[in-house]
HTML snippet that shows the backbone in 3Dmol.js (N, CA, C, O; Angstrom):
<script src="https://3Dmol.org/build/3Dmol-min.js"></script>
<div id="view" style="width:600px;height:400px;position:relative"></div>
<script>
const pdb = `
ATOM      1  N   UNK A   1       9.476  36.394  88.133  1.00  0.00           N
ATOM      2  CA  UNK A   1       9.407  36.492  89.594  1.00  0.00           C
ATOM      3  C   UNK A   1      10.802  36.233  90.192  1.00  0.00           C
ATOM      4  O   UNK A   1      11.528  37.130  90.620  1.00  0.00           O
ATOM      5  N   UNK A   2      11.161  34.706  90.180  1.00  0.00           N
ATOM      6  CA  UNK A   2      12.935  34.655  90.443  1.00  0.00           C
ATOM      7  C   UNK A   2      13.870  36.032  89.936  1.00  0.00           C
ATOM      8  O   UNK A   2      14.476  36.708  90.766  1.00  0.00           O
ATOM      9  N   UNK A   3      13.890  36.254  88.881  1.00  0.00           N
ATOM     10  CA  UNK A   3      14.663  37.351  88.527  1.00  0.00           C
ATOM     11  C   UNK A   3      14.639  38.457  88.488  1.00  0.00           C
ATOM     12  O   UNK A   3      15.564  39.105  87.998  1.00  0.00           O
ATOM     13  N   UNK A   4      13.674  38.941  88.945  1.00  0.00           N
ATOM     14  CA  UNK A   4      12.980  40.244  89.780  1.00  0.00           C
ATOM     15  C   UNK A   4      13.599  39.798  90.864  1.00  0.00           C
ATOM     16  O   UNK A   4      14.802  40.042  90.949  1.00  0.00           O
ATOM     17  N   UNK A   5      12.777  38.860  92.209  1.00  0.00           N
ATOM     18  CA  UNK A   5      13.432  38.756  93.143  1.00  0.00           C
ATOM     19  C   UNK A   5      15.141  39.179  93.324  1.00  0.00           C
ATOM     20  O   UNK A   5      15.647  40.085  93.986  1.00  0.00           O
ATOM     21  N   UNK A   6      15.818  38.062  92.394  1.00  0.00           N
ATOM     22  CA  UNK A   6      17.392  37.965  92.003  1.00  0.00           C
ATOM     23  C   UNK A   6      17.798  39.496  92.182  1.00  0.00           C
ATOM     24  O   UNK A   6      18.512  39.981  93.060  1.00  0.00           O
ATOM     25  N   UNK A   7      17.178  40.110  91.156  1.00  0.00           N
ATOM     26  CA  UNK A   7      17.542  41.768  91.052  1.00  0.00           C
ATOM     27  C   UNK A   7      17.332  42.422  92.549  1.00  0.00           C
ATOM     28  O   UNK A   7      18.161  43.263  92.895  1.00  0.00           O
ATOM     29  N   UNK A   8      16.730  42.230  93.061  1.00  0.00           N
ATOM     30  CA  UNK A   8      16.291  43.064  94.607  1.00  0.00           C
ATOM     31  C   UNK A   8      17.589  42.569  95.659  1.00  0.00           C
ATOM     32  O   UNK A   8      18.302  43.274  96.373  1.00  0.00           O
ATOM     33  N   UNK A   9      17.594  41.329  95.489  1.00  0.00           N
ATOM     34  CA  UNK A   9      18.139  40.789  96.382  1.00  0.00           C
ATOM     35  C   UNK A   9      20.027  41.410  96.219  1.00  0.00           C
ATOM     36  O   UNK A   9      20.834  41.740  97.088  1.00  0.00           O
ATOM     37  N   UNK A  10      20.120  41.353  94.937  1.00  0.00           N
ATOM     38  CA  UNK A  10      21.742  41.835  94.344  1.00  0.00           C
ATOM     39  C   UNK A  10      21.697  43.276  94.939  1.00  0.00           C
ATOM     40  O   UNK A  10      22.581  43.481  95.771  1.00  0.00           O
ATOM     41  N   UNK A  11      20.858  44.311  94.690  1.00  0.00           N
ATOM     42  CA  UNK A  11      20.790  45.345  95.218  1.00  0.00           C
ATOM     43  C   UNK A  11      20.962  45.983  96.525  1.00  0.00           C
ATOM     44  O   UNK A  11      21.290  47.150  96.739  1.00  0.00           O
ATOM     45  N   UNK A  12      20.624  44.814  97.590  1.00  0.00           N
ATOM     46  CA  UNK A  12      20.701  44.643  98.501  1.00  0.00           C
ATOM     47  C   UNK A  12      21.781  44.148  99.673  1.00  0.00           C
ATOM     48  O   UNK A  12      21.971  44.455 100.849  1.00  0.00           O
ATOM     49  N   UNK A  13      22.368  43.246  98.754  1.00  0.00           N
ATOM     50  CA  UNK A  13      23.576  42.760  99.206  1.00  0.00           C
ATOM     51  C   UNK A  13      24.131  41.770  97.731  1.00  0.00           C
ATOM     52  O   UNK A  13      23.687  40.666  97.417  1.00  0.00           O
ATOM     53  N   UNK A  14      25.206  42.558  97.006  1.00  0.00           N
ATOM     54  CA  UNK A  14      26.434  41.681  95.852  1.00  0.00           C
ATOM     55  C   UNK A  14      26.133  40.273  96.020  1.00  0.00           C
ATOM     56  O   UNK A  14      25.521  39.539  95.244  1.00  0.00           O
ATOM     57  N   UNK A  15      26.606  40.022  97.046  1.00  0.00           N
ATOM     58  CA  UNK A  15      27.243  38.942  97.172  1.00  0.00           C
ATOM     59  C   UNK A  15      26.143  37.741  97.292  1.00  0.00           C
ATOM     60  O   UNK A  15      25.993  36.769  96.551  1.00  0.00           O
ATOM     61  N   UNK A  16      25.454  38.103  98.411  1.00  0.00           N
ATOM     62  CA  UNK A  16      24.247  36.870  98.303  1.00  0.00           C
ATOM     63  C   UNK A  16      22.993  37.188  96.780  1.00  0.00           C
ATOM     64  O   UNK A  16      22.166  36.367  96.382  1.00  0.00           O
ATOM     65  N   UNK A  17      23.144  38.093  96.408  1.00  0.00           N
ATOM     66  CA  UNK A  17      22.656  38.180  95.423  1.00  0.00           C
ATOM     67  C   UNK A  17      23.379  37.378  94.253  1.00  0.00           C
ATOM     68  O   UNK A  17      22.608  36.798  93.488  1.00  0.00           O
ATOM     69  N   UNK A  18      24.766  37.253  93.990  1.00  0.00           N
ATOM     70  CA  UNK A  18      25.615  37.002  93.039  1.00  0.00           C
ATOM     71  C   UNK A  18      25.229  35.131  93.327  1.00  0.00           C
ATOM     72  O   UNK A  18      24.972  34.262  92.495  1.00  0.00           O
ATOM     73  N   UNK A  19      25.330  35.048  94.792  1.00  0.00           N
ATOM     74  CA  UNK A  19      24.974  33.416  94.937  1.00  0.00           C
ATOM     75  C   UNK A  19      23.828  32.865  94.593  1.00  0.00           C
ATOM     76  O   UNK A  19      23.701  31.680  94.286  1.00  0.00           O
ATOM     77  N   UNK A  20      23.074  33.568  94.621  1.00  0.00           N
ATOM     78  CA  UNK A  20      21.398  33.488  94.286  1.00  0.00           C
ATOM     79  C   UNK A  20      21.009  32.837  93.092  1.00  0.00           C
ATOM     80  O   UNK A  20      20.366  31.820  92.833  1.00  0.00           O
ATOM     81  N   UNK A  21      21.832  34.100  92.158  1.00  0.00           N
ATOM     82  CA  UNK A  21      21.675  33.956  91.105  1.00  0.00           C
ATOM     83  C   UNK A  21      22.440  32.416  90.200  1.00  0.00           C
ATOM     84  O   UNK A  21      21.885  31.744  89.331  1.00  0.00           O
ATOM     85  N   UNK A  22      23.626  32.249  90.690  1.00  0.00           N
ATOM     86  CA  UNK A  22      24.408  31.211  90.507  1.00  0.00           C
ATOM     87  C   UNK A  22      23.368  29.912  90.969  1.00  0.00           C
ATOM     88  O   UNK A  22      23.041  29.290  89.958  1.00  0.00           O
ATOM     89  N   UNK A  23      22.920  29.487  91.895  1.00  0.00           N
ATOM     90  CA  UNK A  23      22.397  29.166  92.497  1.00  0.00           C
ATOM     91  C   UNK A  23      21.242  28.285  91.841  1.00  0.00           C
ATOM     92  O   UNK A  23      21.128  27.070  92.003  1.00  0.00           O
ATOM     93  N   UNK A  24      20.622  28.881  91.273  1.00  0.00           N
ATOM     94  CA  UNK A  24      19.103  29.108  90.326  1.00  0.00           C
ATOM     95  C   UNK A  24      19.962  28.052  89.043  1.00  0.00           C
ATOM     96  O   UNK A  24      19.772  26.935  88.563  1.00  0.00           O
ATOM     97  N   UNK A  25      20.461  28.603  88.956  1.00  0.00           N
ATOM     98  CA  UNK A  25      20.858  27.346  87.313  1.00  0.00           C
ATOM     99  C   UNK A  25      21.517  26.035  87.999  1.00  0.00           C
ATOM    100  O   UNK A  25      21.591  24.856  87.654  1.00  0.00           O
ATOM    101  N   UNK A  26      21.909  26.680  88.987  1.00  0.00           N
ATOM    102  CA  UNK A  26      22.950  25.110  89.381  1.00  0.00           C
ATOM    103  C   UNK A  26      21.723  23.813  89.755  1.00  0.00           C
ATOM    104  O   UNK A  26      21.579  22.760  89.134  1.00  0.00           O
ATOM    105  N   UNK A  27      20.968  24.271  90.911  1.00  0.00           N
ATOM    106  CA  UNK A  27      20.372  23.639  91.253  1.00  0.00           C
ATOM    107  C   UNK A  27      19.711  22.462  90.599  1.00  0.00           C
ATOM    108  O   UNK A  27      19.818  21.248  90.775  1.00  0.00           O
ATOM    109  N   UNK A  28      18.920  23.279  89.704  1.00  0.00           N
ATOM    110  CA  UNK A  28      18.080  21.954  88.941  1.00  0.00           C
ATOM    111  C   UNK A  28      19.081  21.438  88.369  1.00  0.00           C
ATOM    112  O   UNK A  28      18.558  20.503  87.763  1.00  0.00           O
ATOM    113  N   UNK A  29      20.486  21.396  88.079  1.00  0.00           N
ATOM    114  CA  UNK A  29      21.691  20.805  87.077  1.00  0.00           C
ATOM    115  C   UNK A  29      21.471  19.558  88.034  1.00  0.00           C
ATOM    116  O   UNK A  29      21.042  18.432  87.780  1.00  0.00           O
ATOM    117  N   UNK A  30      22.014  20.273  89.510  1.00  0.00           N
ATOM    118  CA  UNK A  30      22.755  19.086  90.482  1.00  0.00           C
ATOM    119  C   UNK A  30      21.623  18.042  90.600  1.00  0.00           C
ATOM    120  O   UNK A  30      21.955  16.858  90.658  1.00  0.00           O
ATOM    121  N   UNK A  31      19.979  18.464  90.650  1.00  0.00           N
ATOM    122  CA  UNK A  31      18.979  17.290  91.091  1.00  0.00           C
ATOM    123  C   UNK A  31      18.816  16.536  89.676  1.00  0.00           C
ATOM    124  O   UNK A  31      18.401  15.379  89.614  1.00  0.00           O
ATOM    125  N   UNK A  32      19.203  17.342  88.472  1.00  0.00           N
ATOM    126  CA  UNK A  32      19.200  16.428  87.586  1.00  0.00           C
ATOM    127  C   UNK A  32      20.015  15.366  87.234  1.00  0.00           C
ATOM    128  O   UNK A  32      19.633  14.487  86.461  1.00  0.00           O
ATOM    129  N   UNK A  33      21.406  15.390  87.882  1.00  0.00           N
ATOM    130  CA  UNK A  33      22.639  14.978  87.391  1.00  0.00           C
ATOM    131  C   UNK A  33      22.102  12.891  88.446  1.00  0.00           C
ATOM    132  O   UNK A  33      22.083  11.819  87.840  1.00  0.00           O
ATOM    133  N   UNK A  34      21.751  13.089  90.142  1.00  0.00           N
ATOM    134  CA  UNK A  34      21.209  12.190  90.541  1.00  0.00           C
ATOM    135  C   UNK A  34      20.202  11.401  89.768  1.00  0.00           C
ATOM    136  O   UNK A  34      20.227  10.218  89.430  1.00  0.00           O
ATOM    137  N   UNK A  35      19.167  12.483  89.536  1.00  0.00           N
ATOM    138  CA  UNK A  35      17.804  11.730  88.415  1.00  0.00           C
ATOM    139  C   UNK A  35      18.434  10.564  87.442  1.00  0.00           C
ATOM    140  O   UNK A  35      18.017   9.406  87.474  1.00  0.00           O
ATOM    141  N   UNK A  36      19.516  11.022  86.550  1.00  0.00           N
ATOM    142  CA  UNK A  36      19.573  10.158  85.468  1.00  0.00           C
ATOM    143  C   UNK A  36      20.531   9.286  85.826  1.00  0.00           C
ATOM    144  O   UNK A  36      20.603   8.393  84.982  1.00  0.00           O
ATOM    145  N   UNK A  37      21.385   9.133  86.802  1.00  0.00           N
ATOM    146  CA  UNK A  37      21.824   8.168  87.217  1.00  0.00           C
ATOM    147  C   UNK A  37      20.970   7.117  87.773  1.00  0.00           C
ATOM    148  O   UNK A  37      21.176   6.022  87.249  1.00  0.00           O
ATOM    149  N   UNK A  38      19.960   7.136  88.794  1.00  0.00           N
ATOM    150  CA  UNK A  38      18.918   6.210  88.820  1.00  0.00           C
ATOM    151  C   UNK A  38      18.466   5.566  87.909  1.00  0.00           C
ATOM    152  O   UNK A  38      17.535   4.785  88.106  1.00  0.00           O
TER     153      UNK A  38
END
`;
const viewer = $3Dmol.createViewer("view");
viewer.addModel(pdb, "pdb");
viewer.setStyle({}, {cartoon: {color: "spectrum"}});
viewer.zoomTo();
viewer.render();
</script>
């Protein structure tokens, strides 16, 4: 579903597509990186 979405969205516009996609992996990195510091 995300990467379907991802694909539509790139098609649509590069750039917010290119962020999208970047986006998607970072995210859970960054809420994880807080988690294990707690």
């Amino acid at each position: 579903m995300a990467r379907h979405q991802g694909e539509v969205t790139l098609t649509k516009s590069p750039l917010g597509g290119a962020c999208f996609s970047l986006w998607l992996p970072l995210y859970p990195n960054k809420l994880e990186l807080p988690v294990n510091k707690q």
